[in-house]
Every structure is written in structure tokens, then in C-alpha cells.
N, CA and C atoms as an extended XYZ file, in Angstrom:
429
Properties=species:S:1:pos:R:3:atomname:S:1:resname:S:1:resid:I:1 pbc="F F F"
N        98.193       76.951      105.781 N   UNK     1
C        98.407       77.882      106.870 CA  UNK     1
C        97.316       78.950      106.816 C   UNK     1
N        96.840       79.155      107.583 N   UNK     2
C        95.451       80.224      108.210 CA  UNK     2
C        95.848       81.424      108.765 C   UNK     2
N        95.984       82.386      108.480 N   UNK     3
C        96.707       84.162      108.881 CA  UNK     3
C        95.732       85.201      109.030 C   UNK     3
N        95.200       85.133      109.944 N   UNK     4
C        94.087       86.018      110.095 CA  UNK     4
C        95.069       87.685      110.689 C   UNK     4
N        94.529       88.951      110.031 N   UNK     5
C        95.205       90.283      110.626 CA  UNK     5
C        93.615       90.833      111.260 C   UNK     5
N        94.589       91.555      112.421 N   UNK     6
C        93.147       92.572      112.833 CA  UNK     6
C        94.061       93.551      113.160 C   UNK     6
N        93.437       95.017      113.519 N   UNK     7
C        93.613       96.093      114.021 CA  UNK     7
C        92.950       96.460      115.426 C   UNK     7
N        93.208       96.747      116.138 N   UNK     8
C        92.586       97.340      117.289 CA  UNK     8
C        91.696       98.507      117.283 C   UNK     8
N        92.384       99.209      116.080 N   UNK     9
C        91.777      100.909      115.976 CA  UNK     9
C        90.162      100.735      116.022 C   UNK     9
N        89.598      101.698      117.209 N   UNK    10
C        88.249      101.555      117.144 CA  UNK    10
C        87.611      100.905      117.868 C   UNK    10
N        88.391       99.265      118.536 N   UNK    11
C        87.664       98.143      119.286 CA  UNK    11
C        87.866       98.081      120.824 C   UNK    11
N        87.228       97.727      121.507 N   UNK    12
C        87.435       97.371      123.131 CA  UNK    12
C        88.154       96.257      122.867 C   UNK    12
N        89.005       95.971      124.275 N   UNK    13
C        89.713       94.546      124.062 CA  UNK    13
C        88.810       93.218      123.835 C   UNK    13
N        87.129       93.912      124.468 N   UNK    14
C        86.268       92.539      124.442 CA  UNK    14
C        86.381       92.311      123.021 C   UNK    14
N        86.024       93.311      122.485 N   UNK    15
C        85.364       93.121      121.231 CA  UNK    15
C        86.154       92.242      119.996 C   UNK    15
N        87.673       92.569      120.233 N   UNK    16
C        88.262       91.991      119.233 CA  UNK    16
C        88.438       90.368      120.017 C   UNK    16
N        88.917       90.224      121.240 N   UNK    17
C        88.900       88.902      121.560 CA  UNK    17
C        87.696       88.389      121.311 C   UNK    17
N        86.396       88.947      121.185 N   UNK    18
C        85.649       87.935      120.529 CA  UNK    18
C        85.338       87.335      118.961 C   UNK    18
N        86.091       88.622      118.369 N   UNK    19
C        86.593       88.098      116.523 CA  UNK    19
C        87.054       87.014      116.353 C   UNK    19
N        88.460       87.218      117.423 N   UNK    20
C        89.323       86.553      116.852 CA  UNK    20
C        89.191       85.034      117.444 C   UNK    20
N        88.179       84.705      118.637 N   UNK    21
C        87.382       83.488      119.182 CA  UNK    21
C        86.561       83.022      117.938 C   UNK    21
N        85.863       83.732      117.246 N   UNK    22
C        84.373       83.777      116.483 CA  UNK    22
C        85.284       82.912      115.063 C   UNK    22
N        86.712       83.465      115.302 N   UNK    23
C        87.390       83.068      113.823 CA  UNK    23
C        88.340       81.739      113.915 C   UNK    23
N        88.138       81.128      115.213 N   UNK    24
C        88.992       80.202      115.383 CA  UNK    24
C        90.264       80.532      115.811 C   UNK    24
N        91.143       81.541      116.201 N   UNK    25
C        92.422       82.061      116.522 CA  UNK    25
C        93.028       81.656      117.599 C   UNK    25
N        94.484       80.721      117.845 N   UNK    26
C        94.964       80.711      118.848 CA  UNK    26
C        95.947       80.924      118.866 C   UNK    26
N        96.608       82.193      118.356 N   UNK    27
C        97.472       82.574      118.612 CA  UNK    27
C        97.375       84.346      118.291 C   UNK    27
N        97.831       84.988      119.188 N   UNK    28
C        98.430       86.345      118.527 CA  UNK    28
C        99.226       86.567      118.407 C   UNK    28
N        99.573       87.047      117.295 N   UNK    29
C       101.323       87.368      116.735 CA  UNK    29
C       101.596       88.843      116.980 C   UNK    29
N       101.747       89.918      117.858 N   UNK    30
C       101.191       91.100      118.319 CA  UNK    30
C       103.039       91.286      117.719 C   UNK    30
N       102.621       92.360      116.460 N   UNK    31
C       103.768       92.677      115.601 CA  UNK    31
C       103.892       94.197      116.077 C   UNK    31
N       103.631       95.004      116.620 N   UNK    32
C       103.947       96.179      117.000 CA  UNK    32
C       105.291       96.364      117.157 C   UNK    32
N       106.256       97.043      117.099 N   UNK    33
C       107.083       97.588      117.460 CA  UNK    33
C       107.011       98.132      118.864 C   UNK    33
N       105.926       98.663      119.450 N   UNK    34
C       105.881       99.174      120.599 CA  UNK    34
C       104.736       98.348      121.363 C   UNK    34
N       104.703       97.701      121.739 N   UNK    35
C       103.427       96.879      122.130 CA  UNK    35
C       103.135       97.502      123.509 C   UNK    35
N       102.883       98.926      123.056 N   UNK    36
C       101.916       99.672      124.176 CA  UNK    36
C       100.981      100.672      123.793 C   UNK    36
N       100.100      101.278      124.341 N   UNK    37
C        98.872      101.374      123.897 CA  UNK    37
C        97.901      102.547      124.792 C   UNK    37
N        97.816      103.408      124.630 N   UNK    38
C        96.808      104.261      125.205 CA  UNK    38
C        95.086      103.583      125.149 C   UNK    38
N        95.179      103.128      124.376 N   UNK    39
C        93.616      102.533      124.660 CA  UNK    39
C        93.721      101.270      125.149 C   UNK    39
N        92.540      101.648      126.243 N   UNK    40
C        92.429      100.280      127.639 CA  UNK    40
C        92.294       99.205      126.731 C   UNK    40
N        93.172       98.247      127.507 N   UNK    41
C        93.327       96.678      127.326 CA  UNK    41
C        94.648       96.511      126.161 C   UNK    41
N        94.871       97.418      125.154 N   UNK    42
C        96.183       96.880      124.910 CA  UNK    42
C        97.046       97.105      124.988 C   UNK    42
N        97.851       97.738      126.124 N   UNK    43
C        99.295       97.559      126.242 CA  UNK    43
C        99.674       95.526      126.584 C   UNK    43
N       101.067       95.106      126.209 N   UNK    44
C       101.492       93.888      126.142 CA  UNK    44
C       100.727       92.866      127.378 C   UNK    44
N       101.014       93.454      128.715 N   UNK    45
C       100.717       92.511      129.668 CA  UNK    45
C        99.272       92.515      130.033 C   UNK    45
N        98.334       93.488      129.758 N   UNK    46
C        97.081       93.142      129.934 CA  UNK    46
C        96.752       92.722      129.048 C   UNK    46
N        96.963       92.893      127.634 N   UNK    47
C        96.004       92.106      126.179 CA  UNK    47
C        97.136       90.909      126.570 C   UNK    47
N        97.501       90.394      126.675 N   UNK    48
C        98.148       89.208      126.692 CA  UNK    48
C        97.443       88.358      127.669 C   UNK    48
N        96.783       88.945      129.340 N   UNK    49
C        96.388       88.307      129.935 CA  UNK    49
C        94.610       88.138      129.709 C   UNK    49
N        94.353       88.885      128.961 N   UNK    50
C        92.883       88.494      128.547 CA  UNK    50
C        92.747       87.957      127.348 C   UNK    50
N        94.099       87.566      126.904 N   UNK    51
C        93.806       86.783      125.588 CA  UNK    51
C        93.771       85.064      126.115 C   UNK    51
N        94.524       85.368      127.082 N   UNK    52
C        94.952       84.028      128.036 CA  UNK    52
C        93.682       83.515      128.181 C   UNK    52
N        93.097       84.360      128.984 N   UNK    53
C        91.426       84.201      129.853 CA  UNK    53
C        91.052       83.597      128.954 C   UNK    53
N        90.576       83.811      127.543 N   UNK    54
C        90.533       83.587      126.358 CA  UNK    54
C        90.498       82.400      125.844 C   UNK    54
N        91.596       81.774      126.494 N   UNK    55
C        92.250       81.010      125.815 CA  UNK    55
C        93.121       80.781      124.725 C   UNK    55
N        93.602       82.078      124.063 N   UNK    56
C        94.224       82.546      123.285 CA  UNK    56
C        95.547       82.386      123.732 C   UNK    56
N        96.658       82.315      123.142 N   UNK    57
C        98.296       82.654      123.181 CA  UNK    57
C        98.289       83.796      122.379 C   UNK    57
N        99.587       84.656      123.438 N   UNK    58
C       100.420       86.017      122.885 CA  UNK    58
C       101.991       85.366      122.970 C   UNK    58
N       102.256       86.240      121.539 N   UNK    59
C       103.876       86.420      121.357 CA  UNK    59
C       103.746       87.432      120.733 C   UNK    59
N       104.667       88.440      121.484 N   UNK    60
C       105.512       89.867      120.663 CA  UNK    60
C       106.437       89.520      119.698 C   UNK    60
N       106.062       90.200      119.008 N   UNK    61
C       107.706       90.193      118.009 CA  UNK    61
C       108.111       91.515      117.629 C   UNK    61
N       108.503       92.207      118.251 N   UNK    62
C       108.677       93.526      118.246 CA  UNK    62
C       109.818       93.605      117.182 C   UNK    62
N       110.773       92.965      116.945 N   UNK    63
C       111.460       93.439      115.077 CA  UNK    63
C       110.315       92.981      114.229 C   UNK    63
N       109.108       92.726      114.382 N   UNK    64
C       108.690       92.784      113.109 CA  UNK    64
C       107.373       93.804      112.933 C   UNK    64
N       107.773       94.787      113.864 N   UNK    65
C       106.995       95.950      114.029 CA  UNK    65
C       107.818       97.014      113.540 C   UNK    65
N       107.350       98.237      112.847 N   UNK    66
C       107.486       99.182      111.815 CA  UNK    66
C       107.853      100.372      112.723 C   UNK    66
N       109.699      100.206      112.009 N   UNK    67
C       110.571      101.428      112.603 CA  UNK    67
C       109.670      103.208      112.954 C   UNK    67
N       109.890      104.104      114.050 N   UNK    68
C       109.528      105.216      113.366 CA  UNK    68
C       108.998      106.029      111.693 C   UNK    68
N       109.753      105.864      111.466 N   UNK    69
C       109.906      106.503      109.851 CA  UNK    69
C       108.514      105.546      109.648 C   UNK    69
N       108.511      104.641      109.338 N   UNK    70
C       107.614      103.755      109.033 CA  UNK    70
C       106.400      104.169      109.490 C   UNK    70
N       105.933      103.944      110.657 N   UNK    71
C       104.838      104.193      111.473 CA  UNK    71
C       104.132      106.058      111.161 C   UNK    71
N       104.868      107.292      110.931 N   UNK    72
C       105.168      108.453      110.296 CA  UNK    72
C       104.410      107.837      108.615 C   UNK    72
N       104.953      107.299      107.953 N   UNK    73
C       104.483      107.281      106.896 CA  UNK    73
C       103.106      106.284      106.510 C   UNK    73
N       102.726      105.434      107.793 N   UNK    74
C       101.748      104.657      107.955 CA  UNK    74
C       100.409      106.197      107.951 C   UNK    74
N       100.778      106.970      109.126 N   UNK    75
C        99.630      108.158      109.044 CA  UNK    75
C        99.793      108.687      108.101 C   UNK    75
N       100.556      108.823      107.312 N   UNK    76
C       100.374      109.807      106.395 CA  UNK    76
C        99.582      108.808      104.968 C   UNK    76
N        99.941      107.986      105.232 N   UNK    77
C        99.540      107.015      103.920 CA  UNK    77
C       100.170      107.080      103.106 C   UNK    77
N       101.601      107.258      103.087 N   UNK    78
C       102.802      106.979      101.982 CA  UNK    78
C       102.840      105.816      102.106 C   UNK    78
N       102.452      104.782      101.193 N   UNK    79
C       102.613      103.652      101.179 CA  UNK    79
C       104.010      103.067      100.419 C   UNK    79
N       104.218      103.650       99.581 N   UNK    80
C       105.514      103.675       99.406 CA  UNK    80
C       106.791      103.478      100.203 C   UNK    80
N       106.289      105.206      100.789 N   UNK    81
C       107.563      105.005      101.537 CA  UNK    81
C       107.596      103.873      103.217 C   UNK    81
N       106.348      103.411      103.446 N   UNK    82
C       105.933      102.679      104.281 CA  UNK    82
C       106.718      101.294      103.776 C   UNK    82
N       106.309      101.027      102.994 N   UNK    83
C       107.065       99.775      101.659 CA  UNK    83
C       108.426       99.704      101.799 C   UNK    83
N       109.038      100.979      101.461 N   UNK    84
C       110.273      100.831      101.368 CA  UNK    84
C       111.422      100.746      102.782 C   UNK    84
N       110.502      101.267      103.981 N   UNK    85
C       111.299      101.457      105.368 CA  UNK    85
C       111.038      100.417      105.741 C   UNK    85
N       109.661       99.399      105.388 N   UNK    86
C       109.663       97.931      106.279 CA  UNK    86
C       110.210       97.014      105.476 C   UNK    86
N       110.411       97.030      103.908 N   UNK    87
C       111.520       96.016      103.808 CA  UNK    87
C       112.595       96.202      103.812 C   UNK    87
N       113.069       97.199      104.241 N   UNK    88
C       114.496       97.690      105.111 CA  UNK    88
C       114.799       96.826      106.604 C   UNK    88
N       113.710       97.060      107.415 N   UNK    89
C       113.258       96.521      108.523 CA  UNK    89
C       113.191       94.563      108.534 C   UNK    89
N       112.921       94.570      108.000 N   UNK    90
C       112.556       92.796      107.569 CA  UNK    90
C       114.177       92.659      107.024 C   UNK    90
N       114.899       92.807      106.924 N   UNK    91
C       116.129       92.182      106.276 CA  UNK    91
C       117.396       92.147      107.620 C   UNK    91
N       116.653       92.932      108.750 N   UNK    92
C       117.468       93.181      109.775 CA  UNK    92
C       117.795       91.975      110.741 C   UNK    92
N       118.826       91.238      111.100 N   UNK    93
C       119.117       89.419      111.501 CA  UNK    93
C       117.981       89.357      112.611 C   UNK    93
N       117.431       90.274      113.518 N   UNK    94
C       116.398       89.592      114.867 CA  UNK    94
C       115.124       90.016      113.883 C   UNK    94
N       114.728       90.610      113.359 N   UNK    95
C       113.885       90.421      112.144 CA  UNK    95
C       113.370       89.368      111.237 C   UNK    95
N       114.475       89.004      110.951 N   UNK    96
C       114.623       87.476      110.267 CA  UNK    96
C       114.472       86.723      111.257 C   UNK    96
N       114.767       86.911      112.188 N   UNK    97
C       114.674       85.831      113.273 CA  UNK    97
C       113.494       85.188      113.523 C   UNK    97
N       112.587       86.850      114.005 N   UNK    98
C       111.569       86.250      114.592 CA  UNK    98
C       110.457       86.161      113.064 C   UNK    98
N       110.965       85.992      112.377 N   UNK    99
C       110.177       85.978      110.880 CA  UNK    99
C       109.894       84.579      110.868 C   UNK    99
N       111.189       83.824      111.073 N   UNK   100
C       111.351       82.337      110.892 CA  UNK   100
C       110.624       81.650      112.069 C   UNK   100
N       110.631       82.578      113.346 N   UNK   101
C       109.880       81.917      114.330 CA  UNK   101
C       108.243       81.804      114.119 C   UNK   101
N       108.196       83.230      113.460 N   UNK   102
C       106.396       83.254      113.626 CA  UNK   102
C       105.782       82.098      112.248 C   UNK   102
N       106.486       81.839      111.208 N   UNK   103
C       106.317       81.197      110.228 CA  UNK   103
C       106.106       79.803      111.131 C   UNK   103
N       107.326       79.399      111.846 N   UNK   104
C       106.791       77.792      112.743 CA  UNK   104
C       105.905       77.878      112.869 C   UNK   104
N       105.157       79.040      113.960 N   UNK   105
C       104.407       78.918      115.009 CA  UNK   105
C       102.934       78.479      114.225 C   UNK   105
N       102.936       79.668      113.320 N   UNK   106
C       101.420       80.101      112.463 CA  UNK   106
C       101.162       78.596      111.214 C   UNK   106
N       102.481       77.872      111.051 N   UNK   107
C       102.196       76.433      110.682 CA  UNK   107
C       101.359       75.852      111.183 C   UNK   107
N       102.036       75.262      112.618 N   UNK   108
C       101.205       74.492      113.581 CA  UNK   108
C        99.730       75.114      114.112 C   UNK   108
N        99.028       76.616      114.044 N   UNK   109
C        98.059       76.659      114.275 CA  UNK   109
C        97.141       77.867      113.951 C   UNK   109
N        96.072       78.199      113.852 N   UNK   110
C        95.610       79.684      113.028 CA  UNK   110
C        96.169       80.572      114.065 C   UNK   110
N        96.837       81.713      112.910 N   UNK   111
C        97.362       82.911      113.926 CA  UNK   111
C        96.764       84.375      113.377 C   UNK   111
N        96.669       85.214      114.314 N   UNK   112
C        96.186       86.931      113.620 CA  UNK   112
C        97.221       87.879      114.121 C   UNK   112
N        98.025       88.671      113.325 N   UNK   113
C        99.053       89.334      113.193 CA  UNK   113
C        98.191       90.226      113.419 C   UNK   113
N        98.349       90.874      114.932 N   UNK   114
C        97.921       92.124      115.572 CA  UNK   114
C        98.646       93.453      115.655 C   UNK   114
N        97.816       94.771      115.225 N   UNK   115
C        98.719       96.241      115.168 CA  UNK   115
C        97.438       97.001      115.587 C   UNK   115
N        97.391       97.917      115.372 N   UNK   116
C        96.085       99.167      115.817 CA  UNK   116
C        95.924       99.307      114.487 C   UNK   116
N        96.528       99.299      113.286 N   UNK   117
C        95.731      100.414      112.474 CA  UNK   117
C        94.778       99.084      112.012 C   UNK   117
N        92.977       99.804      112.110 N   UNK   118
C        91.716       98.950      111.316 CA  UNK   118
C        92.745       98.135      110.136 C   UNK   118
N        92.609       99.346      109.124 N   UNK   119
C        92.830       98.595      107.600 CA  UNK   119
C        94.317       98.253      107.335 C   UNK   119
N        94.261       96.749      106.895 N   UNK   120
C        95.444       96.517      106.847 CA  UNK   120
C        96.634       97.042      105.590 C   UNK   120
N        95.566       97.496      104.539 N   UNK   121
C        96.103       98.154      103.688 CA  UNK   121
C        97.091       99.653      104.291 C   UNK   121
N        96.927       99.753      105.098 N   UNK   122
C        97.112      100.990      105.712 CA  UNK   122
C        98.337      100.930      106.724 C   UNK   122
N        98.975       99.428      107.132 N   UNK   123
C        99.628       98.740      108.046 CA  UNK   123
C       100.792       97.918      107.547 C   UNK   123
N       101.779       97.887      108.250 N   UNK   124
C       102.542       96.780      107.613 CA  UNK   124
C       102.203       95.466      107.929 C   UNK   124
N       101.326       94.894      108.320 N   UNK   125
C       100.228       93.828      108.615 CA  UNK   125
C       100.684       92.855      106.914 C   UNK   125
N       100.035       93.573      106.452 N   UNK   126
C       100.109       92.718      104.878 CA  UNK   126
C       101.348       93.225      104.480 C   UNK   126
N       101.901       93.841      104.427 N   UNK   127
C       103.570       93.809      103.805 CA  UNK   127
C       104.533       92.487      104.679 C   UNK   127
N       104.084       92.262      105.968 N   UNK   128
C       104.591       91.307      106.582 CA  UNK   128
C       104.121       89.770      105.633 C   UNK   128
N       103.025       89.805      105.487 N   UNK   129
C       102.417       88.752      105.038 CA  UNK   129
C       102.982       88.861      103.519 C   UNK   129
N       102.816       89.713      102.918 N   UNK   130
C       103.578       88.896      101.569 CA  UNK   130
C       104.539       88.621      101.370 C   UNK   130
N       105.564       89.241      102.172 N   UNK   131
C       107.064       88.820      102.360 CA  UNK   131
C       107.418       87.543      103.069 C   UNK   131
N       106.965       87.315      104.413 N   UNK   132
C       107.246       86.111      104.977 CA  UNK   132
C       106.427       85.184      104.787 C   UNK   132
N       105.390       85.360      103.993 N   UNK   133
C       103.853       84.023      104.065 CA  UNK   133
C       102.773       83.971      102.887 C   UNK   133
N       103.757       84.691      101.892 N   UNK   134
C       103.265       85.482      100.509 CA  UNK   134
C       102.021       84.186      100.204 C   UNK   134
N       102.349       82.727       99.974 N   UNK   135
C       101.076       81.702       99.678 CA  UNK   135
C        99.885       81.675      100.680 C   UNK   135
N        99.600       82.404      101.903 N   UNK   136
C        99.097       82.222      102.676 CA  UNK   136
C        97.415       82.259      102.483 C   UNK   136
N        96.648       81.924      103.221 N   UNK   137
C        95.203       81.818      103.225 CA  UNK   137
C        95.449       83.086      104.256 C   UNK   137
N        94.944       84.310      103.588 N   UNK   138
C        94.793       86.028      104.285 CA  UNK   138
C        93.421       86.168      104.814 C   UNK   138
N        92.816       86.357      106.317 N   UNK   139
C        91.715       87.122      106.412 CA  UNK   139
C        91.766       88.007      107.798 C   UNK   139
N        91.155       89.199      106.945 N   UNK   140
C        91.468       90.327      107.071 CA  UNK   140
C        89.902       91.009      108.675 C   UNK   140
N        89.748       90.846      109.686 N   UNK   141
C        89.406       90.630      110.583 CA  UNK   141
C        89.267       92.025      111.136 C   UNK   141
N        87.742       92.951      111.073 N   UNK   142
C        87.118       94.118      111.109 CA  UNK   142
C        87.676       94.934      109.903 C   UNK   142
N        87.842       94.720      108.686 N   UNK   143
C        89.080       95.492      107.546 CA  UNK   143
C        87.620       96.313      107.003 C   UNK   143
């Protein structure tokens, strides 16, 4: 299985749809919690339709995007407590749900678990990934 993460922070919508082209990607797994966006091109229905153009597939999975508290301790860089509110979050049943869904999906074909923040160290991007896909082949896409 192939798991490519990117961040938006910083990029035009061209720019990352051409990463994630450049990297083989057909799928986005757009994990936000809020899949909306002050910077042009990604709120849900336009990055979805130029991923299309693309040739790319979008799926939201908005339970597997990082409660308030979470997102609060993402800026601050409590990683800890970032740690401890998203595997709170991940144990929640539509959580699990779409955990088990994105695991199908990212089987059958390379996927990049999309959020804004650049570094994924900085994101629950990779806390997702070691919990639901911990053996995975990780690359980490503008990091």
C-alpha cells in the first residue's frame, strides 16, 4: 500500500495537483474535519472538481479530521496533547468507520491524506497513518 500526505499550507491548488500527478496519486483522502478553506481552490467542492479535471478522485472523511481541541493544539505544537485528543477521536464508531473505508480504498490504489498544515509532523496526517496503516510505505509530499 502507497500513502502519500501533503499539506496545502503555502501551495496554489495548481501546484499541489501537480505533486500529487508528478507522484502517481489517484486518490485524495481530504481528512479535514472542516473541508473548507480560505485559500482559493480548497474549500471541498472546488478542490474536488479540479482534482477531477485532474483526473484525480476526492473523498472527505471528515471523522477522521481533528476535533477543535485538537486543531488548538496542532498551532500550538502540543503534540502531545494533539496525540492524545486524536486518539480519542479515532476510537469514535463513524471514525472507525470511515478508517475501515479509507484502508479499502488506499489498498486498491496510491492515496495522499490531505490537511493544510505543510509538515506532517505538525498534523494529525501521520498520527492517522500509524494508527490505521502503521506498515505502510509513508511519503511525505512538500514536508
Amino acid at each position: 500500500m502507497q500513502i502519500f500526505t501533503i499539506g496545502y499550507e503555502g501551495l496554489t491548488q495548481a501546484e499541489m495537483i501537480a505533486a500529487l500527478s508528478d507522484a502517481g496519486v489517484e486518490l485524495v483522502a481530504d481528512v479535514r474535519a472542516v473541508p473548507l478553506s480560505r485559500r482559493p481552490g480548497f474549500s471541498k467542492n472546488i478542490l474536488a472538481a479540479g482534482l477531477r479535471e485532474a483526473g484525480i478522485d476526492y473523498v472527505g472523511f471528515k471523522a477522521l479530521g481533528t476535533p477543535p481541541a485538537g486543531r488548538e493544539a496542532a498551532r500550538k505544537h502540543d503534540l502531545a496533547a494533539l496525540e492524545r485528543i486524536y486518539s480519542g477521536q479515532l476510537e469514535l464508531p463513524e471514525a472507525m468507520a470511515q478508517a475501515a473505508q479509507l484502508l479499502e480504498m488506499a489498498r486498491e490504489r496510491p492515496t495522499a491524506l490531505l490537511c493544510f498544515e505543510r509538515s506532517p509532523d505538525c498534523c494529525h496526517r501521520s498520527l492517522l497513518v500509524a494508527a490505521v496503516m502503521p506498515d505502510s510505505e509513508v511519503h511525505d509530499l512538500f514536508a
